[in-house]
C-alpha positions in Angstrom: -45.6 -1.7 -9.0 -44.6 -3.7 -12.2 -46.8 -4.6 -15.0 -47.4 -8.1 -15.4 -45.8 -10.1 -18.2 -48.0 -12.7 -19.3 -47.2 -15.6 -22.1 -49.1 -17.6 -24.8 -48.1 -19.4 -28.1 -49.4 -17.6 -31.2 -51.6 -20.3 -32.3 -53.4 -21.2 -29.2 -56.9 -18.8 -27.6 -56.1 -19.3 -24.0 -57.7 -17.3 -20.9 -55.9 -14.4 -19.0 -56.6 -12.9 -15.8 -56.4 -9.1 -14.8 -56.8 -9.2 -11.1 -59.0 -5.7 -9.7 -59.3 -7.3 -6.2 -56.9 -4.2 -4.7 -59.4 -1.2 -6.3 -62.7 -2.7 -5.8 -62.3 -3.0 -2.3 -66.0 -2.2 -0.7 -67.9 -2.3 -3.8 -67.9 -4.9 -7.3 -67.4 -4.7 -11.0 -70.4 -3.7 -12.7 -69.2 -3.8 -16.3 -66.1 -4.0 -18.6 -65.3 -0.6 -20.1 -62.7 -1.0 -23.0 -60.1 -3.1 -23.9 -57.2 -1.9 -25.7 -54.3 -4.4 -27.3 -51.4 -2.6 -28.8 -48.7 -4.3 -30.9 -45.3 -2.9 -29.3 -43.7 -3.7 -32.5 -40.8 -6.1 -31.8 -41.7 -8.3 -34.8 -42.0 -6.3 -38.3 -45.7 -7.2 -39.9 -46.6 -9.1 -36.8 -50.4 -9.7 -36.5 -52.8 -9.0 -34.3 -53.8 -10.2 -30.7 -57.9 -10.1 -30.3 -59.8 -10.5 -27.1 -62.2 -12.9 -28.6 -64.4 -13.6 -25.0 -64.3 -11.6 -21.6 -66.1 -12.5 -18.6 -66.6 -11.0 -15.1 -65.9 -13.2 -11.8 -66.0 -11.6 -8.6 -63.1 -8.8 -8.7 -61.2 -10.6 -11.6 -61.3 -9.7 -15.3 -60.9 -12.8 -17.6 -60.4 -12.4 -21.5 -59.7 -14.8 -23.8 -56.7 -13.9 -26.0 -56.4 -15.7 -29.5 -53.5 -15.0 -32.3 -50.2 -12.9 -32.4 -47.0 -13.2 -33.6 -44.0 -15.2 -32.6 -41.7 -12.8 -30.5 -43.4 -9.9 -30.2 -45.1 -7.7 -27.3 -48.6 -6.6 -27.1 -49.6 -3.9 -24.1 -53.3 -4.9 -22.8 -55.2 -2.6 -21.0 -58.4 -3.6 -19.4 -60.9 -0.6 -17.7 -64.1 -1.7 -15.6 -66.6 0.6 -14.2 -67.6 -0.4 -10.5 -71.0 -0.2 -8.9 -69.9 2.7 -7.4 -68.6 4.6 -10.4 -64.9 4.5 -10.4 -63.3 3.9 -13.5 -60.2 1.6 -13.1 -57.3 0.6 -15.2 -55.2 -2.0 -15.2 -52.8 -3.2 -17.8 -50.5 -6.1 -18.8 -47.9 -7.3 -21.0 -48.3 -10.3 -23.5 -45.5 -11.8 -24.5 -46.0 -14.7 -27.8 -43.5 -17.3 -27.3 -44.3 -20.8 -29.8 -42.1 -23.7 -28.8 -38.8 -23.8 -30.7 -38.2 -26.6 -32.8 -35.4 -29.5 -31.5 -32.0 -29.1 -32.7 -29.7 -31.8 -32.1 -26.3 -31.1 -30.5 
C-alpha cells in the first residue's frame, strides 16, 4: 500500500486525518502514543510542521497541523495504543503548497 500524500498551505493550521479503521478491527483506540514530523529536506532552512491539537474519533486519528515551508515534505507518523494492546503505526506524507501568485500571459 502507498503512503498518503496529504496538502496544506504554510500559513494555514488545518485538520488531518490518519484513518486506523483497518487495524483496530474488534477493539478501539485507547490513546495516542507519539507523533513524529520529519522535515524530508526539499527546501534548504525550511521550518517546522507542529501538531498543535490531536483528538480521537472512533478509529480515526485527527491532528491539527500548523506551519511549514513552501515546497517541502514532511513524513508524519502517528502510533496509537488500542484497548487491547497493540501498538499501531501509520504514517503520511505532507506536502506545503501556498497559492502561486498570478502572472499575466
Amino acid at each position: 500500500m502507498s503512503m498518503p500524500m496529504l496538502s496544506k498551505k504554510s500559513g494555514e493550521a488545518t485538520w488531518r486525518t490518519w484513518d486506523f479503521t483497518d487495524g483496530v478491527t474488534g477493539t478501539s483506540i485507547d490513546s495516542i502514543t507519539n507523533v513524529t514530523i520529519q522535515n524530508l529536506g526539499e527546501v534548504a532552512g525550511s521550518a517546522a510542521v507542529t501538531s498543535v491539537a490531536q483528538e480521537v474519533q472512533g478509529t480515526f486519528i485527527n491532528l491539527k497541523l500548523a506551519g511549514g515551508t513552501d515546497g517541502e515534505v514532511y513524513l508524519i507518523t502517528v502510533t496509537i495504543l488500542t484497548a487491547d494492546g497493540q501498538t499501531l503505526v501509520l504514517g503520511a506524507l505532507l506536502y506545503i503548497q501556498d497559492p502561486k501568485p498570478y502572472e499575466a500571459a
